[in-house]
C-alpha positions in Angstrom: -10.4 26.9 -4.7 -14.1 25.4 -5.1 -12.8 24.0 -8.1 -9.9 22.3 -6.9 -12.0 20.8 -3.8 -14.6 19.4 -6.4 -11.8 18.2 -8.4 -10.5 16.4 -5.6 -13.2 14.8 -4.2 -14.0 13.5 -7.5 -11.1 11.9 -8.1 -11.2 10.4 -4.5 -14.8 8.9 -5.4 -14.0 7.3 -8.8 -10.5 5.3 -7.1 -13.1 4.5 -4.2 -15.0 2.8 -7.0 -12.2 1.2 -8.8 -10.8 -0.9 -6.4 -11.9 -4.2 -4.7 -13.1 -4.4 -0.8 -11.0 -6.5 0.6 -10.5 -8.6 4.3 -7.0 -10.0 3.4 -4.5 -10.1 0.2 -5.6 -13.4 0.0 -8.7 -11.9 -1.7 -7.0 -9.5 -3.9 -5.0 -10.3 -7.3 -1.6 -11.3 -7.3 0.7 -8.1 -7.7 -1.7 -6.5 -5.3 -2.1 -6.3 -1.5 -4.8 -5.6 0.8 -4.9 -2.4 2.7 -6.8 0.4 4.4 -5.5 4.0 5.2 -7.2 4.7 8.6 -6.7 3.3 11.5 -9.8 2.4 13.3 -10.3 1.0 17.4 -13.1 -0.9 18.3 -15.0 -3.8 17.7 -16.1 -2.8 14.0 -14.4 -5.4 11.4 -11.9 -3.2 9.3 -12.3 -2.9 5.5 -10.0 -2.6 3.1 -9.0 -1.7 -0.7 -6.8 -4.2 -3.3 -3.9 -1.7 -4.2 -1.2 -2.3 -6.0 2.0 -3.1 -4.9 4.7 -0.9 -5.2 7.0 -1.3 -8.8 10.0 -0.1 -9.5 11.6 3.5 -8.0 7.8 3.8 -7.0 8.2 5.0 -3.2 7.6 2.5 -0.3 8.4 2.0 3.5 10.7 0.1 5.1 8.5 -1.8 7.8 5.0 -3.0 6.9 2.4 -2.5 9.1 -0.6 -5.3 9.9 -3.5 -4.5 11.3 -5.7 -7.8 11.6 -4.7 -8.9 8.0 -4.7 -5.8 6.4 -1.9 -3.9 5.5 -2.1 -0.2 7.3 -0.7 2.5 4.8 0.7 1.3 1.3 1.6 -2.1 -0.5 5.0 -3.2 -0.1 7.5 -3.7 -3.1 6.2 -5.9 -6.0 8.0 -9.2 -6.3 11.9 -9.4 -7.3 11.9 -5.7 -5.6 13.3 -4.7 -2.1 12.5 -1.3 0.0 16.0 0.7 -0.3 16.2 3.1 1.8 19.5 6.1 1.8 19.7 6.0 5.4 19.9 3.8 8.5 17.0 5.8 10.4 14.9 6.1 6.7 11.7 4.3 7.3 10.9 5.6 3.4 12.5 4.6 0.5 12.4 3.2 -3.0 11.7 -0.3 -4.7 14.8 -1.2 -6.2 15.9 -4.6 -8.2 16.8 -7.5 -5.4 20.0 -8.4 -5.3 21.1 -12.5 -5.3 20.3 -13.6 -1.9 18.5 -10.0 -1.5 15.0 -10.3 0.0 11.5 -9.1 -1.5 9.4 -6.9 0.3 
């Protein structure tokens, strides 16, 4: 169990290095977005990560969330890509091809 904790927290601090602190997604690169995964109150300026956005049958959510200009949770869908969800009440789905006239998440 030691092991796997170790193991985890590893991996936690090397993708902590890898990406770029970000205020916006203005500041990140292209096919990425900027976003943080805890939600903070208060009067301290929130800090986020450049992540990818999400590609093809990677998982996404329906509804993105903004706090300030960062994105709360995951990118959205990568351009030429829409959220599909299986449901009416899904908030979860999958990036899927857009359509003609479809919109990009």
């Amino acid at each position: 169990m030691l092991l796997f904790l170790t193991l985890a927290v590893c991996i936690l601090n090397t993708e902590a290095l890898i990406q770029q602190d970000c205020r916006s997604s203005g500041e990140c690169n292209d096919d990425e977005c900027c976003t943080h995964k805890i939600s903070i109150t208060g009067k301290r300026k929130l800090v986020g990560h450049c992540s990818p956005r999400a590609a093809e049958n990677e998982k996404c959510v329906m509804f993105t969330q903004y706090v300030d200009s960062l994105i709360y949770g995951t990118c959205p869908c990568a351009d030429g890509y829409t959220c599909d969800s299986r449901g009416v009440m899904d908030i979860r789905g999958v990036c899927r091809k857009a359509v003609n006239g479809g919109q990009t998440s």
